[in-house]
N, C-alpha and C positions, 0 to 999 in steps of 0.2 A: 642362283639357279643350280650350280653345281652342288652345293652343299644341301640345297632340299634333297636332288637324286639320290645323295648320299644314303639321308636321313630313309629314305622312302625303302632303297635297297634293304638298310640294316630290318626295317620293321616287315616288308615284305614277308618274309616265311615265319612272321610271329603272328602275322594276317591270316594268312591263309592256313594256321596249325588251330586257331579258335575258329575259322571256317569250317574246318573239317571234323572240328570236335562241336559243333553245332548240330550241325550236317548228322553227326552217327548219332547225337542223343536224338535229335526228330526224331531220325529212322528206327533209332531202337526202341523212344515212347508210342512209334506207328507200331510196331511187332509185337510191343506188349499190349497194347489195347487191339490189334488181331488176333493174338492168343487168345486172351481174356474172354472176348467175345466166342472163337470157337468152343470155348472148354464150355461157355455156359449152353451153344447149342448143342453137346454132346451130351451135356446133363439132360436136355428136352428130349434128344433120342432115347435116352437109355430111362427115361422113364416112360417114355411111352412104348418100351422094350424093343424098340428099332436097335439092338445090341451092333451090328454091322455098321448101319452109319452113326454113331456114337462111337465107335473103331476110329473109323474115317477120320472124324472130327478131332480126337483127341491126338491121333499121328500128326495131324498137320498142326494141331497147335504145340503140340511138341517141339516142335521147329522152330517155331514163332517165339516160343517161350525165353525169357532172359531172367526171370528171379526163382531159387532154390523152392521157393515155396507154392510157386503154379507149377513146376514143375515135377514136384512133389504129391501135388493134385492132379495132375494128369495121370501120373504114374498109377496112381492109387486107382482109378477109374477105370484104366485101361489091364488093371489086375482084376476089378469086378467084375467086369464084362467079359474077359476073357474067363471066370472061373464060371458066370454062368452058359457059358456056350461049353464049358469042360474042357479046355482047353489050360491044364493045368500048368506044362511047361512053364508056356507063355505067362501066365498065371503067377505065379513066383517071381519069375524075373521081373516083373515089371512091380508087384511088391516092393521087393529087396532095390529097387533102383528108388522108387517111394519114399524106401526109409533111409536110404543114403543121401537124398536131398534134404529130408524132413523126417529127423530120428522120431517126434513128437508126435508122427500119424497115427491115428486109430481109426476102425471102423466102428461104426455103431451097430452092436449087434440085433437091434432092434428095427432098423431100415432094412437090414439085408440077410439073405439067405444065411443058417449055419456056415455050409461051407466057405463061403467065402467069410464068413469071422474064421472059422476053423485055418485055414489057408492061410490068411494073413497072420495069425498069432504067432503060426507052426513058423512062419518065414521069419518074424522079428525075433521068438525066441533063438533061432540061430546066429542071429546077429552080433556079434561082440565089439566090444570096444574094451581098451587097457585103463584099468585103475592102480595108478599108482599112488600110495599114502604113505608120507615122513613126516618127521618133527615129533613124534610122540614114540618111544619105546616102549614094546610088551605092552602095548592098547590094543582093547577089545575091537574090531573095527564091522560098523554095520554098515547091512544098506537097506533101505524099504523094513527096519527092523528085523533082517535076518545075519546071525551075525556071520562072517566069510572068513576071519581070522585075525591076528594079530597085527600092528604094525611094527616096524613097517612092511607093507605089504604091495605085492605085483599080481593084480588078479584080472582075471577078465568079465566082465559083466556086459550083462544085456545091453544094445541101445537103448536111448531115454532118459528122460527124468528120473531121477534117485533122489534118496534123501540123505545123505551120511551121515552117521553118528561115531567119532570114535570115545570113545569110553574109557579110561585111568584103571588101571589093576585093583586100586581102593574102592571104584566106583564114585571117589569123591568130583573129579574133574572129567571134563568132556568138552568135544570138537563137534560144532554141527553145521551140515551146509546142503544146500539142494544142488545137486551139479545135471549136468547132460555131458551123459556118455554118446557118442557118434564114433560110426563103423569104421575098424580097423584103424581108431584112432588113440592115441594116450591122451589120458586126463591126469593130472600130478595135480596132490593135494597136499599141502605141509598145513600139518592140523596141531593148531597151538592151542592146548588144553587152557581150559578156562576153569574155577572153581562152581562147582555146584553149590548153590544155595539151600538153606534151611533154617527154621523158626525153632529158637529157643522159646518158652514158657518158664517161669522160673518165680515161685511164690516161697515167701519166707511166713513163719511165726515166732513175733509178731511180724509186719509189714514195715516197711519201711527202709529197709535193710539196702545198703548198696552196695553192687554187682561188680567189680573188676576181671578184666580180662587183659594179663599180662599189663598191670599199673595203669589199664585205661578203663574208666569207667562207662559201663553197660546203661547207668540211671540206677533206679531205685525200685526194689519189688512192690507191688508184685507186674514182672516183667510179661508183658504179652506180644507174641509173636515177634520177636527179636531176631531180625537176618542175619545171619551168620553163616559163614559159607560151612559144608559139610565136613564133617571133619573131627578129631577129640579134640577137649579144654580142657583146662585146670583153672575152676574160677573159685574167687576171693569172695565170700558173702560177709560183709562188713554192718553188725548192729551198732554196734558201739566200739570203744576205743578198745575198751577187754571181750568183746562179744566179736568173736569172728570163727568163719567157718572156711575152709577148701573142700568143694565138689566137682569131682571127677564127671564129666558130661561129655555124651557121643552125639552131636549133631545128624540125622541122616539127612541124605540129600531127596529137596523136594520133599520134605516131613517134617515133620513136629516132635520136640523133645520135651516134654516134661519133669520139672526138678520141684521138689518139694523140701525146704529147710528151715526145719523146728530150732529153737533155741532153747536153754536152760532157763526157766524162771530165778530173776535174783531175788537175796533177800533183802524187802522190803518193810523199810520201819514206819508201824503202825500207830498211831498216837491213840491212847487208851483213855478213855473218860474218866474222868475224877470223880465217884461215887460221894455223893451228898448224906452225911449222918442226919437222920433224925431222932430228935429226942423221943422218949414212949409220951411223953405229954405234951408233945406237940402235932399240932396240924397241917397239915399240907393248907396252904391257902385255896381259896377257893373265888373263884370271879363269880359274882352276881350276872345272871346274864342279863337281868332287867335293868343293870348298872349302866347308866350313859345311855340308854334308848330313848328315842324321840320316836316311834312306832306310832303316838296317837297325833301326835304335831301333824307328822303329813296326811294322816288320813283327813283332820281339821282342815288343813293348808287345801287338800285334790277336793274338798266339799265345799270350801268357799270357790274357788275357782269354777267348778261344774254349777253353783249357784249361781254364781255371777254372769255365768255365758249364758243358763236359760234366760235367765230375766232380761236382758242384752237383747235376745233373740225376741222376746216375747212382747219387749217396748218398740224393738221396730216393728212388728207383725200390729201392732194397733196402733203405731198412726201410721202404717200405710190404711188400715181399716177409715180412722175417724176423715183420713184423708177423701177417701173414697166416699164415704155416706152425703158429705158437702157437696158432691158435684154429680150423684145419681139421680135423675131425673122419676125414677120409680119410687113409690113410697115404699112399698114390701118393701123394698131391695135395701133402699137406702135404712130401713130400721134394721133387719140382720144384719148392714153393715157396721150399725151404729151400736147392735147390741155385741158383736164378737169383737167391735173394738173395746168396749170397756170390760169385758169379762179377759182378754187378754192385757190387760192395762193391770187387771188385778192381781193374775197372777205375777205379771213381771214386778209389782212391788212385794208382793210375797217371797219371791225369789231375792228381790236385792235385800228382802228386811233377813232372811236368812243366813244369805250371804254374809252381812256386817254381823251377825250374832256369832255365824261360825269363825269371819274375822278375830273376832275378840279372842272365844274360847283358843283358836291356834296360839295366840301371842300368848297364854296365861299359859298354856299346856308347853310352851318353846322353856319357858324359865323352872317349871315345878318338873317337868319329866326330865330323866340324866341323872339324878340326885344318888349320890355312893351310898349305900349301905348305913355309913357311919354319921350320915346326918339324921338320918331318921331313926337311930340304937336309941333305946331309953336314956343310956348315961350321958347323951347330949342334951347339953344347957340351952342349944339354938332352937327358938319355937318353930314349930314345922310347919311349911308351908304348904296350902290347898288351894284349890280353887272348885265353882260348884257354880252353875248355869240354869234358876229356876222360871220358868213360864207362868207367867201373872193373869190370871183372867177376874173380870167381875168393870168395877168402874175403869179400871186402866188396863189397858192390855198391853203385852210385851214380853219382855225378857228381862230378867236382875241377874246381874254379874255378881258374884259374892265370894271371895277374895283372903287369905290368910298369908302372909309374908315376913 
């Protein structure tokens, strides 16, 4: 029992210190949600232009208030209202306390009267807060793009958002940063210059050619938009092992450089054609063009085949006919069935007897066409071959094949 009391004394005021830090956060989340709440019915006054108790409301929630940024919005309201009742003093100061809570206040000039924009600008441009800038010597140094001087540098600027830029004497490197300036306060920047980038371009003739920069290679022309921080080179343009060039190039920053590097043409051995004599009593030879053509073969060969597929066509179209006149119950019918089958029966054997005739004639016209020149010269001893295809009428009708080989 003794050693519990012990234990209970030691933890006693470590009880009661999270009690009480319990205890203030309630009471300070009850304070800030009664702020909260009076700042919005101040807003409901002051638009319904009850400017007095919109006063009221924003003093008491002043009080209540626990974070820089409702407190900031109070301020700010209780300077509108006070510039429209012209109570200008009042007016300012409670601006300038606005922007000491919350450097990042504006008004919209577009809700509220000129004056009160005019008021409040006139109050922030008063406002200062210290910039100090190191780490870069003799740099240009900006802000919001206006430049303010050298680094390093001690200056005082507006409250707010800025943009800084500090910039390199060459213009090739640069520091950039968005900072907040807050009233009658220092802001310390050590601005470590970075290199600025820029695109080489770089075509050779011919192409091909590769690029060195200080023994390390760029690749091979032609080079497009090649990052290179800003700055001069001395580069190596390398065609071949005796082909090589050094170009002096200014990269600017944020820009484009264009190099252009022609080459010597070398000289190149040309191989000359070896002119052929001819005798005065000789001839140039000459090709037969009719030498080796088979031109009537196929036309033979595409006229059997077109015969062959009517006749085909034309034996099935009669006996579907003879078919059909067998099982027509109508006499008419069945006799124009019976007569367009056999007049279709005749032509398809017209067709196929044409067919085998133009068969023939191909295979005789495949072996006699093609023949050189030199077989058919008088001074050849080999009897020359023909062929001749005549149509027989009277007791035999038909076709003679009639043949020399």
């Amino acid at each position: 029992m003794i050693m519990r009391a012990t234990r209970f004394k030691r933890r006693f005021p470590f009880l009661v210190a999270v009690l009480c830090l319990a205890a203030t956060t309630a009471m300070g989340n009850a304070w800030a949600a009664g702020a909260n709440d009076r700042f919005q019915q101040a807003l409901k006054y002051y638009q319904e232009a009850d400017f007095a108790k919109s006063i009221a409301e924003l003093e008491a929630a002043r009080k209540e208030a626990t974070t820089s940024d409702l407190l900031g919005k109070i301020e700010l309201y209780l300077g509108i209202n006070y510039t429209v009742l012209s109570k200008m003093e009042l007016a300012e100061n409670a601006f300038k306390e606005a922007l000491i809570h919350t450097p990042t206040l504006l008004v919209d000039s577009r809700r509220h009267k000129s004056l009160v924009s005019q008021t409040f600008f006139t109050v922030k441009a008063g406002m200062k807060g210290r910039l100090v800038v190191v780490g870069a010597n003799d740099a240009a140094v900006f802000v919001d793009g206006k430049n303010i001087g050298t680094s390093p540098l001690n200056e005082n600027v507006s409250i707010g958002i800025h943009r800084l830029k500090v910039l390199s004497k060459d213009g090739n490197s640069q520091f950039t940063q968005k900072l907040l300036i807050q009233y009658n306060e220092e802001t310390k920047v050590n601005a470590l210059l970075t290199p600025i980038k820029g695109w080489l371009n770089l075509n050779s003739e011919p192409s091909g050619a590769e690029v060195f920069l200080d023994g390390k290679s760029l690749g091979k022309t032609p080079l497009k938009a090649r990052a290179l921080s800003a700055g001069k080179y001395r580069l190596l343009v390398q065609l071949t092992d005796t082909q090589k060039k050094e170009v002096n190039v200014v990269i600017p920053p944020l820009a484009e450089a264009s190099v252009d590097v022609k080459f010597a043409e070398q000289n190149k051995v040309v191989a000359k054609p070896t002119p052929i004599k001819i005798k005065p009593n000789d001839k140039p030879p000459t090709k037969d063009p009719a030498a080796g053509s088979r031109l009537w073969t196929w036309v033979g060969l595409g006229g059997t085949v077109a015969a062959a597929a009517i006749g085909i066509g034309l034996g099935a179209a009669a006996q579907s006919d003879n078919s059909a006149w067998k099982t027509e119950a109508d006499a008419t019918q069945a006799q124009s069935l019976r007569d367009s089958g056999q007049s279709k029966q005749l032509g398809a054997n017209i067709c196929y007897g044409l067919a085998g005739a133009l068969a023939i004639t191909t295979v005789v016209l495949f072996f006699v066409e093609g023949r050189s020149p030199a077989e058919s010269s008088a001074g050849n001893k080999k009897p020359s071959r023909s062929a001749s295809v005549v149509p027989l009428f009277g007791e035999t009708t038909g076709l003679m094949l009639e043949g020399r080989f």
